[in-house]
MIDO-929750 format. One line per field, with one value per atom (N, C-alpha, C): z, y, x; residue in one letter; residue number from 1; atom name. Coordinates in pm, whole numbers, m for minus. Each point is the difference from the previous one (the first is absolute). Example, Ala and Ser with C-alpha at 12.3 -4.5 7.8 and 13.67 -1.06 7.14 Angstrom:
// MIDO-929750
c3: (780 0 0 m72 6 73)
c2: (m569 119 120 105 119 109)
c1: (1319 m89 90 m35 82 m77)
res: (a a a s s s)
n: (1 1 1 2 2 2)
atom: (N CA C N CA C)
// end
This chain:
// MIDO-929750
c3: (3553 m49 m142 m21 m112 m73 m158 m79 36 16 82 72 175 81 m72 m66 m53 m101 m43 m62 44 135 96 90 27 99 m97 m64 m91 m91 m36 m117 52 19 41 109 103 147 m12 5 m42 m102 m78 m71 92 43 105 103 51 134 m32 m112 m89 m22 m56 12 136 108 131 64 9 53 m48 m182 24 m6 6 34 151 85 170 m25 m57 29 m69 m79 m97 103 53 89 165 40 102 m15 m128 m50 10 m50 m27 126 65 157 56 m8 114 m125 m93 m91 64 81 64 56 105 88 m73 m62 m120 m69 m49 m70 91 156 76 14 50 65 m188 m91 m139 11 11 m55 123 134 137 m24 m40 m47 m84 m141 m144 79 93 47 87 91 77 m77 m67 m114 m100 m43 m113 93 102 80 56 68 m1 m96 m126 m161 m30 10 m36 109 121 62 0 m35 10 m169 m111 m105 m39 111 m19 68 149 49 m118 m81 m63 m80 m99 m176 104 131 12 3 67 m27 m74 m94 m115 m139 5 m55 21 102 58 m5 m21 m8 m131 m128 m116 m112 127 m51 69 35 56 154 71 83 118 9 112 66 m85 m15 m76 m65 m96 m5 m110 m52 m63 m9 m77 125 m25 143 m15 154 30 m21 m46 m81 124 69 113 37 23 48 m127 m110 m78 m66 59 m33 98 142 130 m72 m55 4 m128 m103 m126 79 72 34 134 51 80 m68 m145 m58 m67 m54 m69 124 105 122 38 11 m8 m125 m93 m141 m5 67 13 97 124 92 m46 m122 m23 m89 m99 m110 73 113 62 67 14 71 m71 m166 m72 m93 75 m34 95 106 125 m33 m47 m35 m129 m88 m120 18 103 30 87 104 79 m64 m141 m85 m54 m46 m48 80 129 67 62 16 55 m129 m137 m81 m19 m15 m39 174 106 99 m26 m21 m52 m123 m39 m185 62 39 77 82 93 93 m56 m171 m67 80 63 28 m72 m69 m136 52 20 74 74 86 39 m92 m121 m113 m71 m7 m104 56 129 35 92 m4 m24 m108 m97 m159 m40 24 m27 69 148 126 m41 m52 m74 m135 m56 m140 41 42 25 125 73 55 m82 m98 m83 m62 m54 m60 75 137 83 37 37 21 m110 m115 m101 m11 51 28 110 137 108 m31 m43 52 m189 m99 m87 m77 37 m75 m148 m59 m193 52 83 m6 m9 70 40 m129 m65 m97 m148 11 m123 8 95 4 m5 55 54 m91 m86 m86 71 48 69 109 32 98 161 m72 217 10 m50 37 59 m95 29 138 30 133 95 m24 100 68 m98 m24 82 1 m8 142 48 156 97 m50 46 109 99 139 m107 m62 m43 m70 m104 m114 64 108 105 39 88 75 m103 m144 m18 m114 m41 m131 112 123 89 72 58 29 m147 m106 m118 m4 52 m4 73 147 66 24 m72 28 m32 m100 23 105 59 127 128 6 61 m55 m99 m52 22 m16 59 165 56 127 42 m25 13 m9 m165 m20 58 51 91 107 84 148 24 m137 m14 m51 m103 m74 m88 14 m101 91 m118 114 m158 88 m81 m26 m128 m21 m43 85 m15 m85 m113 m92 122 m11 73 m81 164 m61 m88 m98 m54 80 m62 85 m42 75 m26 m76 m90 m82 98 m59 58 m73 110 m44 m85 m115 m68 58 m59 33 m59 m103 m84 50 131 26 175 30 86 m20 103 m28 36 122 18 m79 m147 m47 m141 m26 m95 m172)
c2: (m58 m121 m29 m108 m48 m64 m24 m40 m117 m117 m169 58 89 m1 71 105 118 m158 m78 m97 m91 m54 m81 107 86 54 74 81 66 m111 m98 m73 m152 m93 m165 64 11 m23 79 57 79 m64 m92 m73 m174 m4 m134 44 102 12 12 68 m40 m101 m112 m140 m50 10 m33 62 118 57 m78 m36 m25 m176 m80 m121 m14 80 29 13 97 19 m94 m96 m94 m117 m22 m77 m26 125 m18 54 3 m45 102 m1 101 97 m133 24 84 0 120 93 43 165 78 19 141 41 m130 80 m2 m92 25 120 10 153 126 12 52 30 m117 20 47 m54 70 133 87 102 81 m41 57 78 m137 m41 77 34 114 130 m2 139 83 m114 13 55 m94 m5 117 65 95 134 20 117 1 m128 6 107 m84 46 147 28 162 94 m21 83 m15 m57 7 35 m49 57 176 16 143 61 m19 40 0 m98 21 44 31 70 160 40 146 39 m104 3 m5 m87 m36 146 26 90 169 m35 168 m10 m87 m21 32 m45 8 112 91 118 113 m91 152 96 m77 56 8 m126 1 75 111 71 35 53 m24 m83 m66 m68 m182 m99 m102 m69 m91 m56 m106 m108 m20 m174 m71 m113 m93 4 m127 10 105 62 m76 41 m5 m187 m41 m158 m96 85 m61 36 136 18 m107 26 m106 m111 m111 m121 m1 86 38 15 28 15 m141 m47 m118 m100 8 m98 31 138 30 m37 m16 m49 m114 m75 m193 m33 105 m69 57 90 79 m102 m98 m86 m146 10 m135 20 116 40 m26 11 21 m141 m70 m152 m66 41 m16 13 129 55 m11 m52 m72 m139 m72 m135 46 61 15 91 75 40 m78 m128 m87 m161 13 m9 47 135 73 m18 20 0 m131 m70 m148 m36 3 18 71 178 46 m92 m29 m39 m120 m65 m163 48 81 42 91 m2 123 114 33 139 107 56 92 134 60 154 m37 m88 m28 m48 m127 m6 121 114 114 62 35 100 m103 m99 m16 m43 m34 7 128 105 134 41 10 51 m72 m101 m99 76 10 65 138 74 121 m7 m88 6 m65 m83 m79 174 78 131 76 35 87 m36 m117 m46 33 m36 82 144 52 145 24 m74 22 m21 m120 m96 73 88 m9 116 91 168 m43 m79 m18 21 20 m49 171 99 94 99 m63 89 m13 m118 23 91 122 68 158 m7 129 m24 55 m31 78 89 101 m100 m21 m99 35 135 48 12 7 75 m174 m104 m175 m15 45 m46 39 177 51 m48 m2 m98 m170 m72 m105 m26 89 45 71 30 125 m76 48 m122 m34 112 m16 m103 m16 m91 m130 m25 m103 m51 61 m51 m93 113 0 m150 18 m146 m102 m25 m119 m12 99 m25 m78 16 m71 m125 m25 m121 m81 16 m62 m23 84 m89 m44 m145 m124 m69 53 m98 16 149 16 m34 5 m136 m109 m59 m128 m42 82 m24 67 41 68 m145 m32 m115 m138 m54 m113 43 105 73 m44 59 13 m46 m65 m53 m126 m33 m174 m40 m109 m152 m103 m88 m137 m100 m72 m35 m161 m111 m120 m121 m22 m84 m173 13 m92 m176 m52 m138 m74 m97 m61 m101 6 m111 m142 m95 m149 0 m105 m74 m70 23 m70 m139 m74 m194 21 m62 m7 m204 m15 m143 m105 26 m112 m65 99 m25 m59 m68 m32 m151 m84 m153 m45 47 m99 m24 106 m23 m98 m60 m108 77)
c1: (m3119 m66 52 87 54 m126 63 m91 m125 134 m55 m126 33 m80 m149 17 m125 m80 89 m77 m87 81 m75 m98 39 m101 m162 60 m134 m54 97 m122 m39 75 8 m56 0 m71 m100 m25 m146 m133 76 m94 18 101 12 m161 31 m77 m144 m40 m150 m49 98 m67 m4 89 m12 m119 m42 m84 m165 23 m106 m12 64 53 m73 74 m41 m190 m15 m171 m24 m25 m39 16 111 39 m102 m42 m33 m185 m21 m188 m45 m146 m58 m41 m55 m33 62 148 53 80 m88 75 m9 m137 m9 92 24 122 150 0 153 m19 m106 12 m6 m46 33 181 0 146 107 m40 123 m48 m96 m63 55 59 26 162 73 146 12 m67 13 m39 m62 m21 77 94 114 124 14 179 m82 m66 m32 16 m111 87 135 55 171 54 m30 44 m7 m138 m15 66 15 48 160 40 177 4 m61 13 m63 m34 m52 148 0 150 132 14 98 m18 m101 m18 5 m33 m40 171 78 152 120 m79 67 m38 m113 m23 50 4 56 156 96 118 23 m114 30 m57 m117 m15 137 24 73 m5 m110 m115 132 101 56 132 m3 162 49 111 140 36 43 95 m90 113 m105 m57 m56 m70 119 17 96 m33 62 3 m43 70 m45 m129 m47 m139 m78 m8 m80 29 75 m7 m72 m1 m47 m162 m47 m94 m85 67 m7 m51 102 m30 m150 m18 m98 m116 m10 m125 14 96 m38 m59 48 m62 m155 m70 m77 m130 66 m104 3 103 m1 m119 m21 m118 m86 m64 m101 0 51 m31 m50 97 m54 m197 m20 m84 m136 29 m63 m66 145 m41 m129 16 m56 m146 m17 m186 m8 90 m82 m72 65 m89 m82 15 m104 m136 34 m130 m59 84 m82 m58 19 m79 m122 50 m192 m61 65 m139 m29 113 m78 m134 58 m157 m123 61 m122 m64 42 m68 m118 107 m115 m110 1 m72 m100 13 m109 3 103 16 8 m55 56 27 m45 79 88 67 122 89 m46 104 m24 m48 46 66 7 77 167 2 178 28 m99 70 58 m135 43 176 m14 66 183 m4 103 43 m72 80 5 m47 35 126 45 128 66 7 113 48 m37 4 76 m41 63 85 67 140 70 m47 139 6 m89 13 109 m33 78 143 19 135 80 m56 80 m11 136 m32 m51 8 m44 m168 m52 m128 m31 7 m4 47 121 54 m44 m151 m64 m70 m23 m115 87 132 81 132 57 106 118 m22 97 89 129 51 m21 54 26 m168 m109 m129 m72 40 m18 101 121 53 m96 24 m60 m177 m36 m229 82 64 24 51 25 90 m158 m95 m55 m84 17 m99 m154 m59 m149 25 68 m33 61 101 48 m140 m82 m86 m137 m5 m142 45 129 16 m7 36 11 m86 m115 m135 m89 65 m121 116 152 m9 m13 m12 m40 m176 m54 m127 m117 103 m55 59 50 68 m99 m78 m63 m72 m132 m126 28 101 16 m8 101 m74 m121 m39 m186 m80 31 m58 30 94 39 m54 m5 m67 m97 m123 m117 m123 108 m121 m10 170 60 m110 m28 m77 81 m1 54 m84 m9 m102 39 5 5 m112 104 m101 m93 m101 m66 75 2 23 m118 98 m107 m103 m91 m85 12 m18 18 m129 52 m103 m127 m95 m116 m62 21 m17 m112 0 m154 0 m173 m37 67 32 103 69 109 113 m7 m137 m22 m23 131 25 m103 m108 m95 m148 0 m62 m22 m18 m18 38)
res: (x x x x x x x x x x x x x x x x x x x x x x x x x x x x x x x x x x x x x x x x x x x x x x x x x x x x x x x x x x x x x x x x x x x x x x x x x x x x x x x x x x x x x x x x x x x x x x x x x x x x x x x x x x x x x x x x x x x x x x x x x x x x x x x x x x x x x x x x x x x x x x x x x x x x x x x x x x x x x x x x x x x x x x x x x x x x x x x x x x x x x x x x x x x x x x x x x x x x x x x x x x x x x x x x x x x x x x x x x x x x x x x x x x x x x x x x x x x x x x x x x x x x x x x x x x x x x x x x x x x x x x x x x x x x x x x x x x x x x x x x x x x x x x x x x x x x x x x x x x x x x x x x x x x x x x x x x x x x x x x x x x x x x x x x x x x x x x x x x x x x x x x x x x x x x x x x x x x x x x x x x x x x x x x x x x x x x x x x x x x x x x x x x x x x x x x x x x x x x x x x x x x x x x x x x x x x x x x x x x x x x x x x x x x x x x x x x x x x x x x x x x x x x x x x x x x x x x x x x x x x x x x x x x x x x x x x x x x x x x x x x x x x x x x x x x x x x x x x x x x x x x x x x x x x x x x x x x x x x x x x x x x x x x x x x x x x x x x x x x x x x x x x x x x x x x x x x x x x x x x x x x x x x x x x x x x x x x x x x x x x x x x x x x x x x x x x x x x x x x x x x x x x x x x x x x x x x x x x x x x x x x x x)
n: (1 1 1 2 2 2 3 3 3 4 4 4 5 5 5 6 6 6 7 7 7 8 8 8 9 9 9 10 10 10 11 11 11 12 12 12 13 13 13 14 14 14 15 15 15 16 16 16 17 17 17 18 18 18 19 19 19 20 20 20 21 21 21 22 22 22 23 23 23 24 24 24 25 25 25 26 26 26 27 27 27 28 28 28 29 29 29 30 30 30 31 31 31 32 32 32 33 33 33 34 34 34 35 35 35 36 36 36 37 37 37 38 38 38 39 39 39 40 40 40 41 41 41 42 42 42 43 43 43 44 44 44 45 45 45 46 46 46 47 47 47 48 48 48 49 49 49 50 50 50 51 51 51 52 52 52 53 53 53 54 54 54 55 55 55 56 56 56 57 57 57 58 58 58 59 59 59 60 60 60 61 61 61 62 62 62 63 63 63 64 64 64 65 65 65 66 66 66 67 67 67 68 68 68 69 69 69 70 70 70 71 71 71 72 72 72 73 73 73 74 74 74 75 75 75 76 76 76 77 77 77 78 78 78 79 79 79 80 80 80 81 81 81 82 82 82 83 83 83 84 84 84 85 85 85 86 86 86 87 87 87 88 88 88 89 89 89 90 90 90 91 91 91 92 92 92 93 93 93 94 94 94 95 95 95 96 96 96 97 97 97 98 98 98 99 99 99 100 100 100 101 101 101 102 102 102 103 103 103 104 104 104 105 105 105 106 106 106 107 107 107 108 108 108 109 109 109 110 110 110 111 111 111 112 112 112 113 113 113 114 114 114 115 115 115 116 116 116 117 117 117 118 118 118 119 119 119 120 120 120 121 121 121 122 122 122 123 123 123 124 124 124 125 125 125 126 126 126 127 127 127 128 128 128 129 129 129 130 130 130 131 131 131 132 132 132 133 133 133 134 134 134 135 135 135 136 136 136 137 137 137 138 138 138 139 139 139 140 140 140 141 141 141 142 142 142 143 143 143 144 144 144 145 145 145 146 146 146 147 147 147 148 148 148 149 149 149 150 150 150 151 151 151 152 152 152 153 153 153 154 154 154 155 155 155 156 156 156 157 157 157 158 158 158 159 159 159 160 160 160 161 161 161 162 162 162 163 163 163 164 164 164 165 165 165 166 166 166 167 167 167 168 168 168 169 169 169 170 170 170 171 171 171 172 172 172 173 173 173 174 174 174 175 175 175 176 176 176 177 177 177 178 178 178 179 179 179 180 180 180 181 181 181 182 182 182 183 183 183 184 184 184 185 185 185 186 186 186 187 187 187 188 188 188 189 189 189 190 190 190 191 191 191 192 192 192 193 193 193 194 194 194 195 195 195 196 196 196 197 197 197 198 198 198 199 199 199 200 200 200 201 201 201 202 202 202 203 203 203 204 204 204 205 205 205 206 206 206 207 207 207 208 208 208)
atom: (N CA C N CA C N CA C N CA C N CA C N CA C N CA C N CA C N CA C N CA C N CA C N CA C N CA C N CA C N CA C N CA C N CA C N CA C N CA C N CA C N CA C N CA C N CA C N CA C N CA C N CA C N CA C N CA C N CA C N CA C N CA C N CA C N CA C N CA C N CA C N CA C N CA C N CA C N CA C N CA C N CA C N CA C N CA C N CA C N CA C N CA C N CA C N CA C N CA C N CA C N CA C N CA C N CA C N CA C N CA C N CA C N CA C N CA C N CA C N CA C N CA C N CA C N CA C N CA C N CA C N CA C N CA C N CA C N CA C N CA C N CA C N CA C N CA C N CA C N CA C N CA C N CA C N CA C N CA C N CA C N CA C N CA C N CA C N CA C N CA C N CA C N CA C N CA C N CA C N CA C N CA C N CA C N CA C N CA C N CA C N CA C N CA C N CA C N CA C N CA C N CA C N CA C N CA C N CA C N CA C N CA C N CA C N CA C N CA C N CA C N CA C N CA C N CA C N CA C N CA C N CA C N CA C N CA C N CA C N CA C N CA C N CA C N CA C N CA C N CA C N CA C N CA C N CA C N CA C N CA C N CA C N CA C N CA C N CA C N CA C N CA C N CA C N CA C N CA C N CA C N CA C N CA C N CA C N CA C N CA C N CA C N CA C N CA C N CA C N CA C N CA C N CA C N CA C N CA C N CA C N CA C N CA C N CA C N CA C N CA C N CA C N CA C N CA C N CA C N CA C N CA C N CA C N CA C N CA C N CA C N CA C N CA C N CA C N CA C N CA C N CA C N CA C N CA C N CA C N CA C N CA C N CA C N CA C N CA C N CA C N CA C N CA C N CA C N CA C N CA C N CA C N CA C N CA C N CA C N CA C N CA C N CA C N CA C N CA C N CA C N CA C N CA C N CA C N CA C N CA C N CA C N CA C N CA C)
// end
């Protein structure tokens, strides 16, 4: 992935598809969020496991090539460029993914909020910032290596199925509150039409 493309793909379209996404729900009313925030919150949950599981396959590969884990000698260039471009493809649908359940968070809460739901808006306000967090844990060794300074001890924690499963179970779910909450419990709440004016006597010709 040359400069141009990493430009267009990680930054311009990713912020293109944010205003589209929420253009689309804005577009098609309040009335049907539930199920728009259904179906984005379905889509971020689809493309984010895609993501974690082929980016786990390759860091357990990429890492063991560059500890050393896989043999004698250096690791072998083609391998490790196929693998390179395999993770950068992997963090493009985990970013797109992420675009996905930032609108669709601020859809369930903006429902919860109207609907005076309050234990449902606290807990995907909560369930939301605590996955905005764990994705930079998942998708980015700097996150991991503010806590572990040692390199090989950060590959090795960063590769390890436990800390795989448990950073991407906290980021995926707000994806799961969200669909819990579209399932279970969105209701949509339509502002009432106005009412027609009511004739006063004045405005009646047959009176003098």
């Amino acid at each position: 992935m040359d400069q141009t493309q990493e430009y267009l793909l990680l930054n311009l379209l990713p912020a293109v598809l944010t205003l589209l996404l929420v253009g689309l729900a804005a577009g098609l009313g309040i009335v049907r969020w539930r199920w728009t925030l259904l179906v984005y919150a379905l889509i971020a949950l689809a493309l984010y496991l895609f993501s974690a599981v082929v980016f786990y396959i390759v860091n357990v590969t990429m890492f063991t090539e560059r500890l050393g884990l896989a043999g004698p000698g250096l690791p072998d260039a083609s391998k490790m460029d196929m693998i390179t471009h395999l993770q950068q493809y992997s963090l493009l649908t985990a970013l797109y993914s992420v675009r996905f359940w930032i609108v669709s968070a601020f859809l369930a809460i903006v429902l919860a909020g109207r609907a005076r739901q309050w234990t449902w808006f606290t807990v995907l306000l909560l369930t939301a910032v605590v996955s905005a967090i764990a994705v930079q844990f998942a998708l980015d060794l700097r996150g991991i290596g503010i806590f572990i300074k040692d390199g090989r001890q950060t590959l090795e924690m960063f590769s390890s199925p436990l800390y795989t499963i448990v950073v991407n179970a906290l980021a995926m779910l707000t994806l799961v509150a969200q669909v819990l909450y579209a399932t279970l419990a969105a209701r949509t709440t339509v502002t009432a039409a106005p009412k027609a004016p009511t004739a006063s006597m004045a405005d009646d010709p047959t009176l003098p």
